[in-house]
N, C-alpha and C positions, 0 to 999 in steps of 0.2 A: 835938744827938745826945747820948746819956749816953756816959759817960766812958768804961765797959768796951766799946763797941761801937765805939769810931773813936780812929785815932793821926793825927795831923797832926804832921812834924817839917820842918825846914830843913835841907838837905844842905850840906858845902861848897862845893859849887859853886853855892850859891842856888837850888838847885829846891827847891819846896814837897812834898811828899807826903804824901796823905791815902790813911788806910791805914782802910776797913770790914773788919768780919769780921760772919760771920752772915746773917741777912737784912736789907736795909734798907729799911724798912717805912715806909709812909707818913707814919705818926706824927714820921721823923725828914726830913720833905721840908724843913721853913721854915727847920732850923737848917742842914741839907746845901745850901739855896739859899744865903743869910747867909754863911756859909763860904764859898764859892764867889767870890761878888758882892768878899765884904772882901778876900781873897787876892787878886784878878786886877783891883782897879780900885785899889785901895791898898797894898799890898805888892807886887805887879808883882813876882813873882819870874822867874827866870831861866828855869821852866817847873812848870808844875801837872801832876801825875802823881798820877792816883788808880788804885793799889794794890789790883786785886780778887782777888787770888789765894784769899783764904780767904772771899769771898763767896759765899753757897749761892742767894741769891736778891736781886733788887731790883726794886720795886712798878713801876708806869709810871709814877709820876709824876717819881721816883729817874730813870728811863731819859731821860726825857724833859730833866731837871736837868742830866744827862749832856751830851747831847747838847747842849743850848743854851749850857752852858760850851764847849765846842770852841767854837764860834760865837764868844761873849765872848771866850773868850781868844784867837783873830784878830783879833776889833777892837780889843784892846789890847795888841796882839802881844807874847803872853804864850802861848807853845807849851804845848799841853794834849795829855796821851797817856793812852790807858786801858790798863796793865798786865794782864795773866794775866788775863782773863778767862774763865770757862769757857767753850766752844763753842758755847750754847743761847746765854747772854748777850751771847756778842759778836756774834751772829748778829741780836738784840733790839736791842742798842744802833746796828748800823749798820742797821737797819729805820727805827731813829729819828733817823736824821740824822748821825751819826756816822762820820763820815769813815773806809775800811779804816784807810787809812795811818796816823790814832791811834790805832790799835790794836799793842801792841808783847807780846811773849812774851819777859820775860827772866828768869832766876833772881837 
């Protein structure tokens, strides 16, 4: 993904957080996979939280990435939550597999 469109930081308590803003567009699916895959089978943090608060859209193939991390990071029991997602999207992501329950609304 380029650098203005996405934050990944380490909290103290070891969750990872990857923060989109924008749309995230097809173009950035192989690196938002990659990312993904490195975090939850090599760093095995404390939990993976992708941050959509300021996301206006994301492709299917992005939803679908989504959704297959939840999955991953059960098999590597590695708790994965989708943050503020707007209403259309969190509606999109749990169509695709996406458990409600990772779905969380907090400021």
């Amino acid at each position: 993904m380029r650098a203005q469109s996405l934050d990944v930081r380490t909290t103290p308590d070891g969750s990872v957080i990857i923060h989109p803003w924008g749309i995230v567009g097809e173009d950035r699916a192989a690196e938002l996979r990659q990312l993904i895959l490195r975090t939850v089978r090599h760093v095995r943090p404390l939990r993976l939280v992708f941050d959509l608060t300021d996301v206006g859209a994301i492709d299917p193939i992005n939803v679908g990435t989504l959704a297959a991390a939840c999955t991953l990071g059960d098999d590597h029991e590695v708790p994965v939550f989708v943050d503020n997602p707007q209403p259309d999207l969190a509606d999109l992501l749990c169509s695709a597999g996406v458990p409600p329950q990772k779905l969380r609304y907090v400021s």
